[in-house]
C-alpha positions in Angstrom: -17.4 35.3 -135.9 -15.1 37.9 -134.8 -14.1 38.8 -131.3 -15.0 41.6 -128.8 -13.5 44.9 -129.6 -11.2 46.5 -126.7 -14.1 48.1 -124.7 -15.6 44.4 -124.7 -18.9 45.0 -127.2 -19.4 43.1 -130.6 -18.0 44.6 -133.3 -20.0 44.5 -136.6 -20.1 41.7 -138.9 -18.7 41.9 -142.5 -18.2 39.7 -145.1 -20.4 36.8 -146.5 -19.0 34.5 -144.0 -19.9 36.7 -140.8 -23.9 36.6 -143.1 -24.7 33.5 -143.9 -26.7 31.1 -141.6 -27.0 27.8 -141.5 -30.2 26.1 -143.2 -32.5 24.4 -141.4 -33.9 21.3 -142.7 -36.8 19.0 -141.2 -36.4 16.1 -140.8 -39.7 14.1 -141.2 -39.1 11.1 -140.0 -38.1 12.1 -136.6 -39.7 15.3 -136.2 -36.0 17.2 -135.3 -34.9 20.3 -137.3 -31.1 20.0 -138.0 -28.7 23.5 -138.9 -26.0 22.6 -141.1 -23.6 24.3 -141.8 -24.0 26.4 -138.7 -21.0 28.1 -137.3 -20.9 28.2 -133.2 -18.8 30.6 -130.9 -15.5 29.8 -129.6 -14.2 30.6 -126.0 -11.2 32.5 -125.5 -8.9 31.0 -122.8 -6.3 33.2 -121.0 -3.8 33.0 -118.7 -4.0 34.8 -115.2 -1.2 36.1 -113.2 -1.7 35.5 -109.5 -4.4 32.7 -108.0 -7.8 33.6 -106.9 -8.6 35.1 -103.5 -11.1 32.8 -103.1 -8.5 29.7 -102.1 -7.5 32.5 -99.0 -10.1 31.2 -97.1 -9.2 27.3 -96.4 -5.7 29.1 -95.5 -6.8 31.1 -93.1 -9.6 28.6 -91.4 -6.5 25.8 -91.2 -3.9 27.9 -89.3 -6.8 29.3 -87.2 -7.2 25.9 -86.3 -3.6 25.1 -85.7 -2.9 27.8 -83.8 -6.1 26.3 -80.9 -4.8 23.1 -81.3 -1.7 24.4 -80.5 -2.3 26.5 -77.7 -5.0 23.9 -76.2 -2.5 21.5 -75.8 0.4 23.8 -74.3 -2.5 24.8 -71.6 -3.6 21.3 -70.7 -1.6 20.0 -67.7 -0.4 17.0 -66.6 -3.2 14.4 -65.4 -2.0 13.0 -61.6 -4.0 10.3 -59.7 -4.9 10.8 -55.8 -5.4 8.2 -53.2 -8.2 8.8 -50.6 -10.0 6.5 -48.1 -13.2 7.5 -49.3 -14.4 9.1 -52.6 -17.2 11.0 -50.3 -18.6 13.9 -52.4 -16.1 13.4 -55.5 -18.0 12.9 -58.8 -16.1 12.3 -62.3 -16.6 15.4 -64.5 -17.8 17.3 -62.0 -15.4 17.9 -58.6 -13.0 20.7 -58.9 -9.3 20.9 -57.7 -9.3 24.4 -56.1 -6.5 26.9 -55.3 -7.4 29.8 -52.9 -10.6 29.6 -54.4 -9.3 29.5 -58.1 -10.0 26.3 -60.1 -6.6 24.6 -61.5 -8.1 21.1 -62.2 -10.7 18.6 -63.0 -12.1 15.2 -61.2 -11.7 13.0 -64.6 -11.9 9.7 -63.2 -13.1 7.8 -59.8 -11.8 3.8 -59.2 -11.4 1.5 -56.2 -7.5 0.8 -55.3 -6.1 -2.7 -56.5 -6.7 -4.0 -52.8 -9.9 -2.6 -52.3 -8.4 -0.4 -49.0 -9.1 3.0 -50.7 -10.1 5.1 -53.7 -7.7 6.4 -56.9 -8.9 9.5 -58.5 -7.5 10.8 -61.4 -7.6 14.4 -62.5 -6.2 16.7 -64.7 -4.8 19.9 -63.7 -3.3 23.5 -65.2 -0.2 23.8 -66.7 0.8 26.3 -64.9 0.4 24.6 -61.7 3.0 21.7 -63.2 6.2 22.8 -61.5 4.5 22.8 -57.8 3.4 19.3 -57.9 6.5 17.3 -55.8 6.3 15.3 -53.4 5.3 17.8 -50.7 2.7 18.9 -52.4 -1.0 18.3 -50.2 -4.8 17.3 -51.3 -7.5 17.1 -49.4 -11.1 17.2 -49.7 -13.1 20.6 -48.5 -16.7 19.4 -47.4 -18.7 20.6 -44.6 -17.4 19.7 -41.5 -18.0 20.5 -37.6 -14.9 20.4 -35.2 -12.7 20.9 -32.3 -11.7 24.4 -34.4 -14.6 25.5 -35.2 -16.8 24.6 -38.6 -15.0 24.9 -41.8 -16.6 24.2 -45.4 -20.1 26.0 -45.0 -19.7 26.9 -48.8 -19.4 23.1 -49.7 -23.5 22.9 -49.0 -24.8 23.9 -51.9 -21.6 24.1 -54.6 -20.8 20.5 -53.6 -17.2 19.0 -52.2 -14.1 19.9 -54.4 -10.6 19.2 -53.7 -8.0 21.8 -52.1 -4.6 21.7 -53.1 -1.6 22.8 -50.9 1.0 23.2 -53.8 4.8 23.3 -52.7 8.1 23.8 -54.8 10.6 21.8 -52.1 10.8 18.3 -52.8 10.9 15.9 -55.8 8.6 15.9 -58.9 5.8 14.1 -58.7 2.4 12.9 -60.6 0.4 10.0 -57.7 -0.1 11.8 -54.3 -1.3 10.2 -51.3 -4.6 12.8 -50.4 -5.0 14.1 -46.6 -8.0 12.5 -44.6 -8.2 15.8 -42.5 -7.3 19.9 -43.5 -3.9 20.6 -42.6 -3.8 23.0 -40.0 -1.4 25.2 -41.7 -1.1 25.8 -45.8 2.7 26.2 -47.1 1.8 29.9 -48.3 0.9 31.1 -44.7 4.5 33.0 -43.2 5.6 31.8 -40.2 7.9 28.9 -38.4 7.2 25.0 -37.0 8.3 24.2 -33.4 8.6 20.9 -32.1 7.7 20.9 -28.2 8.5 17.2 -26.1 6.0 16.0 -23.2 6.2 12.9 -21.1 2.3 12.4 -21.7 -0.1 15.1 -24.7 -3.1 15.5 -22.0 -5.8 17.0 -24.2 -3.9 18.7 -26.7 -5.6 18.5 -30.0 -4.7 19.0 -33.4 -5.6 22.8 -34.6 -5.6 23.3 -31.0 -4.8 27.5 -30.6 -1.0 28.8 -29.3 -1.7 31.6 -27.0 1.3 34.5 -26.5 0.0 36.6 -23.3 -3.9 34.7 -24.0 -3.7 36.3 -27.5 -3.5 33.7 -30.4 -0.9 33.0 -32.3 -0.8 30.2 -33.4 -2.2 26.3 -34.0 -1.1 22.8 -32.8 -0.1 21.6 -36.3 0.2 18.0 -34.9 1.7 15.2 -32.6 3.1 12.0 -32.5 5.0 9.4 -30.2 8.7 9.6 -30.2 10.8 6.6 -31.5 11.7 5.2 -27.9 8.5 5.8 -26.6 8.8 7.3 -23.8 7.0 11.2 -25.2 5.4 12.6 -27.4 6.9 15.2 -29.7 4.2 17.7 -30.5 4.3 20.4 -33.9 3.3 23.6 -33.3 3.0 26.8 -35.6 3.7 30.2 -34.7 2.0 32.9 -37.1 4.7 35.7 -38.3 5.6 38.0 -36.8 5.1 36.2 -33.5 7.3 33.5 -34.7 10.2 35.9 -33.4 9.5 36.2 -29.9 10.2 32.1 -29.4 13.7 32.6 -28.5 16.3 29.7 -26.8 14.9 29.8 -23.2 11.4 30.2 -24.4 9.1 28.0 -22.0 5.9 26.0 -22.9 3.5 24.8 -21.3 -0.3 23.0 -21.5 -2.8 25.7 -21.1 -6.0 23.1 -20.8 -7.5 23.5 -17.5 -7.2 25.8 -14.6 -3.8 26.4 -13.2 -4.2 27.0 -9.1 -1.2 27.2 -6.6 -1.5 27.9 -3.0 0.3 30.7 -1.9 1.6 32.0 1.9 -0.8 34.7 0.6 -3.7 32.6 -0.9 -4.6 31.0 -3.5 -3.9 31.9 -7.1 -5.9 31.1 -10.3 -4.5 31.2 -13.7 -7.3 31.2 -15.7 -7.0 30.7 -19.8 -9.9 31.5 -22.3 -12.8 29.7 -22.6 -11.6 28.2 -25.9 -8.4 26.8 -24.1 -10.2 25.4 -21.1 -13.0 23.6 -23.1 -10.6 22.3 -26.3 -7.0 22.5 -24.9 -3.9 25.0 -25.7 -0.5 25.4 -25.8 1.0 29.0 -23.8 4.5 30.5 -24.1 6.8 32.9 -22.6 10.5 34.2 -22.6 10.8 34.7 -19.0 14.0 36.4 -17.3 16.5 34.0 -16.6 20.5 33.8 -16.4 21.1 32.4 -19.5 20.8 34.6 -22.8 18.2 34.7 -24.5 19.9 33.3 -28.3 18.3 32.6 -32.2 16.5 29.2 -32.3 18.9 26.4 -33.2 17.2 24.3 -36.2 17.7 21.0 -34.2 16.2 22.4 -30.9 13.5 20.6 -29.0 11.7 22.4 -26.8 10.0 20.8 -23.3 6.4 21.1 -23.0 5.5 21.6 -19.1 2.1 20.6 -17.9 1.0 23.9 -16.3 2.5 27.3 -16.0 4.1 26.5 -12.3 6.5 23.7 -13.7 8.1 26.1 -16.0 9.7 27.6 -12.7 11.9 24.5 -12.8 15.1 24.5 -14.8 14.5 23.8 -18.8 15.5 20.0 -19.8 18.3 20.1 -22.3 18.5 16.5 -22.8 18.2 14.2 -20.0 20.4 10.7 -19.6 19.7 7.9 -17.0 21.8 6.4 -14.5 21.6 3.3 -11.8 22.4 3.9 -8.5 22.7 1.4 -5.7 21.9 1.7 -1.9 22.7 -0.8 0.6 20.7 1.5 3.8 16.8 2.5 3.9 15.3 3.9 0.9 12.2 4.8 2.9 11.0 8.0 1.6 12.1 7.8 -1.7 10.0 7.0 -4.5 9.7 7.8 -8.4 9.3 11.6 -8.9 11.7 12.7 -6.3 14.1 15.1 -6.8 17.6 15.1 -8.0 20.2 17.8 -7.1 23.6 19.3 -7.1 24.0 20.7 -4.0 20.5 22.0 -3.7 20.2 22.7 -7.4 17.7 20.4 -9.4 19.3 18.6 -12.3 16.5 15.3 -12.6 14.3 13.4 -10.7 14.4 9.4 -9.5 12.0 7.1 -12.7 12.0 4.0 -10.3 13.0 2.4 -6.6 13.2 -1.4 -6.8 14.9 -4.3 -5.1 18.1 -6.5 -7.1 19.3 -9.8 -5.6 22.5 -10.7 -6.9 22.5 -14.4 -8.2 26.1 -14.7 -7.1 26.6 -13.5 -3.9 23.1 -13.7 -2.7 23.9 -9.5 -1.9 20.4 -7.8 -1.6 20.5 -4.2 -3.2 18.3 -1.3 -3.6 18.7 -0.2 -7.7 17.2 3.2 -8.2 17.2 4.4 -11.7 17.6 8.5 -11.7 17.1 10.9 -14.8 19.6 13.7 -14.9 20.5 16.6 -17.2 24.2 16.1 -17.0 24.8 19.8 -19.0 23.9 21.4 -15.7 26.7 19.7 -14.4 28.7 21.4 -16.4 28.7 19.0 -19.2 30.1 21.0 -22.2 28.2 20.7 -26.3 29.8 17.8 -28.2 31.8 16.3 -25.1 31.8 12.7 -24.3 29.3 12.6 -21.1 30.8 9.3 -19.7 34.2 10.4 -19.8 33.4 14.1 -18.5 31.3 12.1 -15.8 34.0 9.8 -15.0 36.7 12.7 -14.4 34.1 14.1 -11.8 33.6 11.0 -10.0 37.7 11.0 -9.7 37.1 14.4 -7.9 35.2 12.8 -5.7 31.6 13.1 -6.6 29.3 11.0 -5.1 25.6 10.6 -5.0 23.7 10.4 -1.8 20.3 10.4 -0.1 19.6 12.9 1.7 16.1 14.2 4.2 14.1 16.5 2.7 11.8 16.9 5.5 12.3 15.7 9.0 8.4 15.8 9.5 7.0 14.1 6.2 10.0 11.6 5.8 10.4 13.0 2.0 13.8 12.2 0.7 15.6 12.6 -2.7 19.2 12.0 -4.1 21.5 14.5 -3.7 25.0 14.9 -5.9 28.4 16.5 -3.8 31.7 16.1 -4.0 33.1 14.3 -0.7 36.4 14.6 0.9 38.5 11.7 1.9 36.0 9.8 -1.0 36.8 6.2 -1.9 38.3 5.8 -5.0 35.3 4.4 -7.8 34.5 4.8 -11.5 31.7 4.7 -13.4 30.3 1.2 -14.5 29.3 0.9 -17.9 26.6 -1.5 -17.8 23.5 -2.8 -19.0 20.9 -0.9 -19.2 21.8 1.9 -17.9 25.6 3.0 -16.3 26.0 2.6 -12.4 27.2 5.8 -10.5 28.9 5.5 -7.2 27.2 6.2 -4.1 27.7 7.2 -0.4 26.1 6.9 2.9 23.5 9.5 2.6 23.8 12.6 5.6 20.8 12.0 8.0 22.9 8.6 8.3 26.3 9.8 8.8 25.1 12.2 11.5 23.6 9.7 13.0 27.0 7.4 12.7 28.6 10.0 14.6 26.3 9.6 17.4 26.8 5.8 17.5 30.5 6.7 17.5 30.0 9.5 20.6 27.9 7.1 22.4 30.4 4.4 22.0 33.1 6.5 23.3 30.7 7.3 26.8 30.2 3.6 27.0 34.2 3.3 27.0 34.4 5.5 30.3 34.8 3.8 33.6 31.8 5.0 35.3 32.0 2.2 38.1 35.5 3.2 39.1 34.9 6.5 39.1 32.0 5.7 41.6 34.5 3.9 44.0 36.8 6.5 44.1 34.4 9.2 44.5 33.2 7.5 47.7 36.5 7.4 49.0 37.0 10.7 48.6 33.5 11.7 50.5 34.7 9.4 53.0 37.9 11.6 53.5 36.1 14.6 53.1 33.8 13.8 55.9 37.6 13.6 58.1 38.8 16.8 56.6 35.4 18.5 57.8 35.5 17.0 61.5 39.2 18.4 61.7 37.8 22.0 60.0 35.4 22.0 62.9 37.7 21.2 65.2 39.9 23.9 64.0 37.2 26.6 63.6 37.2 26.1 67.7 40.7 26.9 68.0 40.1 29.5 65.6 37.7 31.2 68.0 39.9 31.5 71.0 42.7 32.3 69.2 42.3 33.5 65.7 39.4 35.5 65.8 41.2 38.8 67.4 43.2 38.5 64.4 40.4 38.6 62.2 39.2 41.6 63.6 41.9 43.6 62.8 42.2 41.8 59.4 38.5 43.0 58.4 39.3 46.4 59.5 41.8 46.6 57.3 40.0 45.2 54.4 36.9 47.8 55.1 39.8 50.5 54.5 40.6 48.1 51.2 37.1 48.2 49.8 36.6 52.1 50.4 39.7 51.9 48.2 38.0 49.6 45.7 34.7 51.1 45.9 36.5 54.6 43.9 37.6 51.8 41.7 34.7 50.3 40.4 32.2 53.7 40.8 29.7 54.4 37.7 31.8 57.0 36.5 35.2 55.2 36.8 37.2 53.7 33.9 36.9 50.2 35.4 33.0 50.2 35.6 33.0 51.5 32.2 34.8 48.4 31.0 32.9 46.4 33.0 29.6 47.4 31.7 31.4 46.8 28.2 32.2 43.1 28.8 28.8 42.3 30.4 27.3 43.9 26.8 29.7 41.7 25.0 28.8 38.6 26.9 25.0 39.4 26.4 25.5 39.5 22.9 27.6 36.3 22.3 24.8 34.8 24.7 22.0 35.7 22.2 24.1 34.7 18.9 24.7 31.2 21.0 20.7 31.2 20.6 20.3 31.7 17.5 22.8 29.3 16.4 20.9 26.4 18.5 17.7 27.5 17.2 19.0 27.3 13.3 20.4 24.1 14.5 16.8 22.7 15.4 15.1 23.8 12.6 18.4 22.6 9.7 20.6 20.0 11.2 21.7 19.4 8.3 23.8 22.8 7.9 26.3 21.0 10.4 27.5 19.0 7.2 26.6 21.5 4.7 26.8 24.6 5.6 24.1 27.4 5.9 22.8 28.4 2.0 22.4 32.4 1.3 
C-alpha cells in the first residue's frame, strides 16, 4: 500500500502487489476464518516543531494559583492576643476588630488566662494596620452601654459587640495588648492637647465629664488619679482644637459642679452652670487679666484646679513647700486654713496648729506647720529655695502672728522684715525646716503699754501729793496778804487806776483800727483760725483711722 498523495486522498493502486488479497480459509474445527497473507496499513510517524497548546492550560491554572497564594499571604496580618476581664459579647469566628467603622480584624480564638483572673483573645488583623500596633496602641469592647456621658453603642443591639481599636505609631512594637475595661474618652486621631490640673480633694468630677470655655464645651475629663505623696489628685483633661489655644500660662481652673453663690455688699450672686455640669460635674476655664504675661504652656506645667469660680481670685499655686514654725505666746485664733502673707499679700495658708513638749528641757511649744509658695517671695526658677530663704532670714525676715479681726479673734501668720531683728537661720530639720519667728504685733503693742504703764507706776505720786499741800497751804498765806493788799489798794491805788484805764480806753480805740474786718491783722487772723480748724479736723480723722486700724501704728496705712 502506498501512501496519501500531497492533497492527502489515496492514490490509485498498481501493480499485482497493490491487487492481491489475502485468502480466506475456514477453519472447521474452531469456526474462525483466518486471512493469510494479508497485508495491513502502516502509520506514518512525524516529528512536530513546537508542543501542543493543549499543555497551556495547567500553566496558566498553576501561576493563577500562585499568584492568590501569594498575594493572600502578603494581605494576612499579624495575629495579636488581647487581655480582657470579661469575654462579654466576644464570640470566636464571629467578633470583629473595627476601625472608624472599617473592619481590620477577626476574633479567632477565646481562652481563660493561666490564673483564671481574665480572658486572652486572639485575633488576627490587616496587614496594613501592622505598623500601628505598639505599645500605645488601645482595645476596647463597643457594646451597649448607659452612662454619666450619655449612651454610647446603640448600634451594638442588633450587629452584636465588636472590638474598637485606637491604633497609635508612638511607642514600641508590639503583638499582646492589655484591652480597656471602659472607652477612652479621647481616640489618638481626635486634634487637640492633654492638661494635667492638681486638686487637694476631685469632688464629683467624673471621667468624660465636659470642659466648658465661657459654658460652651470644649472639652472631656480624660481621667484622674492620686498623686505619688498623696496628698492630691492630679486630674487629665482634653481640650478639643482649636480651643486647645486659648489655655495659656495663667489660665485658671476650676470645678464647675454645683452652684457657685457669693454674698455681695450689693446682694447675692449666683453663678449658675448648665444643667449637664450641675447634675454630672465639670471642669471651667479662663485667662483672666492679671500682671503676669500671659506665655506658651510649658510641657511640665501643672495647673491648680480651684473648687469654685471665687477661689480663682486668689493668687495661682506655682509649687508650694512647708515649713514649721514655733510660738511660745497664744495661738488663739489660729487654726488650719488660715492665711499666710507678705505684708498683706497671700503666699499660703497654716495645714496644722499643735502642741510639742520638748523631752529635754521640758519647754512647752506651739509647732504650726504653714504651706507657702516661696516664688512669690521672689524665689527665682532653678534657685536653691533654702539658701535664697536663708539669705532673707539674714535681712531680717521674720514670721509673725498677727489680728485679723479685732471683733472675731481671726488671726493668721504674717511674713516682714523687722528692724533691729535677732540674728537666726533657718533649721534644717525633720520633717519639715523650722523658720524663725517673732512676737506677733497685737502683742508688741500691747508690750508697749506694759512698758508706758510701768513707767507711770515709777512716778512719785505720794510726794507729789505732799508737796502740793504745802503749796495750797502757802497759797492760802499769799491770798490773805492779796486781800490785805487789795485794801491798801483801795485807798491808795485806785486813783491810779483810774487814770491808768483812761489811758488804756485811748489804747484799745487804737487797737480796735488794728484788729477791724477790713484790716490786715483781722485778715490774718481769720487765716490762722481756718488753719487751726483744719489741723483740728485732720487730728479727727487720724484718731478715727486709729480706732478702726491700730495696727497701721506699726505698719503703716496700705493704698
Amino acid at each position: 500500500m502506498s501512501g496519501p498523495d500531497d492533497d492527502g486522498r489515496d492514490g490509485p493502486r498498481s501493480g499485482r502487489d497493490e491487487d492481491r488479497r489475502g485468502e480466506a480459509r475456514s477453519d472447521r474445527r474452531s469456526g474462525v476464518t483466518v486471512v493469510e497473507n494479508a497485508m495491513m496499513p502502516e502509520a506514518l510517524v512525524r516529528a512536530r516543531a513546537m508542543p501542543s497548546v493543549v499543555w497551556l492550560i495547567p500553566l496558566v491554572a498553576a501561576f493563577v494559583g500562585l499568584y492568590l497564594a501569594y498575594w493572600a499571604w502578603t494581605q494576612t496580618g499579624p495575629t495579636i492576643t488581647i487581655r480582657f476581664e470579661s469575654a462579654e459579647g466576644v464570640e470566636a469566628g464571629r467578633t470583629m476588630l473595627k476601625y472608624k467603622d472599617v473592619k481590620v480584624g477577626l476574633v479567632e480564638a477565646v481562652g481563660l488566662d493561666e490564673d483564671l483572673s481574665g480572658v486572652v483573645v486572639t485575633a488576627s488583623v490587616v496587614n496594613d494596620l501592622a505598623g500601628y500596633l505598639t505599645d500605645q496602641t488601645r482595645f476596647w469592647v463597643v457594646r451597649a452601654q448607659v452612662s454619666a456621658g450619655g449612651i454610647t453603642g446603640l448600634e451594638t443591639v442588633f450587629s452584636g459587640a465588636y472590638i474598637a481599636v485606637d491604633p497609635s505609631k508612638e511607642g514600641r512594637s508590639a503583638r499582646a495588648f492589655d484591652g480597656l475595661e471602659k472607652p477612652p474618652v479621647v481616640t489618638s486621631g481626635k486634634p487637640g492637647k492633654y492638661f494635667r490640673l492638681r486638686a487637694d480633694e476631685l469632688g464629683s468630677i467624673e471621667v468624660g465629664a465636659p470642659v466648658y470655655y465661657r459654658w460652651l464645651q470644649v472639652g472631656r475629663v480624660a481621667g484622674y488619679e492620686l498623686s505619688e505623696s498623696g496628698d492630691s489628685v492630679e486630674v487629665q483633661v482634653f481640650v478639643e482644637a482649636p480651643h486647645d489655644e486659648r489655655v495659656r500660662s495663667t489660665t485658671r481652673f476650676w470645678n464647675a459642679s454645683g452652684l457657685d453663690a457669693t454674698v455681695r455688699a450689693d446682694g447675692l450672686e449666683i453663678d449658675t452652670p448648665s444643667l449637664a455640669a450641675f447634675l454630672l460635674g465639670g471642669v471651667a476655664f479662663e485667662t483672666p487679666a492679671t500682671v503676669s504675661v500671659a506665655g506658651e504652656v510649658p510641657p511640665d506645667m501643672v495647673f491648680e484646679l480651684y473648687p469654685n469660680k471665687q477661689a480663682t481670685k486668689r493668687p495661682r499655686s506655682k509649687g508650694r513647700s512647708r515649713y514649721l514654725l514655733y510660738f511660745d505666746e497664744s495661738v488663739a485664733g489660729l487654726g488650719a486654713g488660715a492665711p499666710v502673707e507678705f505684708r498683706g499679700i497671700p503666699i499660703g495658708e497654716v495645714e496644722d496648729v499643735d502642741l510639742a513638749v520638748d523631752p529635754d528641757s521640758g519647754e512647752i511649744r506651739i509647732p504650726v506647720v504653714i504651706e507657702i509658695e516661696p516664688e512669690r517671695l521672689g524665689l527665682a526658677k532653678g534657685e536653691d529655695e533654702l539658701a535664697y530663704l536663708g539669705r532673707q532670714v539674714e535681712r531680717g525676715l521674720r514670721a509673725r502672728i498677727a489680728t485679723d479681726n479685732l471683733l472675731t479673734g481671726q488671726r493668721s501668720i504674717g511674713f516682714d522684715f523687722l528692724d533691729g531683728a535677732a540674728k537666726a537661720e533657718i533649721l534644717n530639720a525633720a520633717p519639715y525646716p523650722v523658720l524663725p519667728t517673732a512676737s506677733g504685733s497685737f502683742d508688741a503693742i500691747t508690750e508697749r503699754v506694759a512698758r508706758i504703764v510701768e513707767k507711770v507706776d515709777r512716778v512719785p505720786i505720794e510726794s507729789i501729793g505732799e508737796n502740793l499741800d504745802a503749796s495750797l497751804a502757802r497759797l492760802s498765806d499769799v491770798l490773805v496778804e492779796v486781800q490785805q493788799l487789795a485794801g491798801t489798794t483801795h485807798r491808795e491805788v485806785l486813783p491810779g487806776i483810774v487814770s491808768s484805764l483812761e489811758k488804756l480806753e485811748s489804747t484799745l480805740e487804737s487797737a480796735d483800727g488794728l484788729i477791724a474786718p477790713d484790716s490786715a491783722l483781722a485778715q490774718e487772723l481769720e487765716r490762722l483760725v481756718s488753719d487751726l480748724a483744719e489741723a483740728a479736723r485732720s487730728l479727727r480723722l487720724l484718731s478715727e483711722r486709729l480706732e478702726t486700724h491700730p495696727e497701721e501704728l506699726l505698719r503703716g496705712r496700705r493704698d
